[in-house]
N, C-alpha and C positions, 0 to 999 in steps of 0.2 A: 238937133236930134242926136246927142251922143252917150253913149251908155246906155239905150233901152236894151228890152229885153226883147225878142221876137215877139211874147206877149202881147206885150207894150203897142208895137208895133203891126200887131195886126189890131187892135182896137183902134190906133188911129185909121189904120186904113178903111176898118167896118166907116169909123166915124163919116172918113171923107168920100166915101161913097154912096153913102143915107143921103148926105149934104152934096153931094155935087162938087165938092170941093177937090178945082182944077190942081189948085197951085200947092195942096196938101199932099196929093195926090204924084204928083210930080217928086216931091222932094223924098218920099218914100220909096218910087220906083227907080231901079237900076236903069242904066242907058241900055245895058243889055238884054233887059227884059225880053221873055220869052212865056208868054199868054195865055194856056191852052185850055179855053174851057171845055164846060163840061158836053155843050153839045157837038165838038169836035174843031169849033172854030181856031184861030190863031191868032194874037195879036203883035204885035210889038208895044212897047209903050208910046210912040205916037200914035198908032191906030187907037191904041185903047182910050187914051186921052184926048182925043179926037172922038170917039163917038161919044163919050162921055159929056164932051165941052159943046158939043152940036145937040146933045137931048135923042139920040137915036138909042142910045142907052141911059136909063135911067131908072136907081135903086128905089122903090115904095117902100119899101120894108128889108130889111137885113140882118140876119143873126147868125152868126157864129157859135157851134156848139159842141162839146169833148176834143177840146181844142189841147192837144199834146207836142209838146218839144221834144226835139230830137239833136244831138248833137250832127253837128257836119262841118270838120275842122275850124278855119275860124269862126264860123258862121251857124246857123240856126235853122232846124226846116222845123215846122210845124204843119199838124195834120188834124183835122177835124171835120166836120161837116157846117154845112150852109143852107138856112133855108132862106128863101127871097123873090119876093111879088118887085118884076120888073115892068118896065115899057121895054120893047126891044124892035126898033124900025115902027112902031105906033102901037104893036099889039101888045097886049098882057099877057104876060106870061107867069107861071110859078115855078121856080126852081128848089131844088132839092138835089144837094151833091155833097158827091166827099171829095178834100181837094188837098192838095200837098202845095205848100210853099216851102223856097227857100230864099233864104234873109244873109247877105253876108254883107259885112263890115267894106263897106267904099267911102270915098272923099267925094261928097256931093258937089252942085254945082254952087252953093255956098258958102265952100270950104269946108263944113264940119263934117269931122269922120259920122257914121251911123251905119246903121242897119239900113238897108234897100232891097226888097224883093226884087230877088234875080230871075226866079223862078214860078208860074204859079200852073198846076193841072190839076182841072177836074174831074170829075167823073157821075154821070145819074144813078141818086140815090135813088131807090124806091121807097114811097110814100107809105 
């Protein structure tokens, strides 16, 4: 994962979370992560990958949309909105948010430099 663009990098991420994909999932997130969604919750990146890898979260549908780059020294925040039909603890849910990440340049746990969402907050969009 070296020289994507935040872009880039959030389409893998929409990718591996349509798919469930732990271990994609993992190599994009920072150790630091810091999780906040939109209905106020908090994650770290084990929690999150943890509810994710248990089926207590899990993405039906996912779309990211006016999805804009921002400079933030080494690194890249992107801003856009989300719509997405979840399972969340068994129930269905719809979501609709606008959310900020940020993406900076780390040495993953593979060695290679990349981008790794350090950052991610959401917020309820109305429908």
């Amino acid at each position: 994962m070296t020289n994507i663009s935040a872009l880039m990098a959030e389409e893998q991420r929409r990718q591996a979370m349509l798919g469930g994909d732990i271990a994609a999932l993992e190599a994009l997130l920072s150790e630091g992560l810091v999780y906040v969604h939109s209905t106020g919750g908090r994650d770290t990146k084990t929690t999150y990958l943890n509810k994710m890898a248990s089926g207590s979260l899990k993405y039906l549908t996912l779309s990211f949309e006016d999805l804009q780059v921002h400079a933030a020294g080494p690194g890249e925040m992107v801003t856009g909105r989300m719509s997405a039909d979840v399972i969340i603890g068994g129930q269905s849910k719809a979501i609709r948010s606008l959310f900020l990440t940020v993406w900076m340049p780390e040495l993953g746990a593979d060695g290679q430099q990349g981008l790794r969402m350090l950052a991610y907050q959401g917020a309820p969009y109305p429908v």
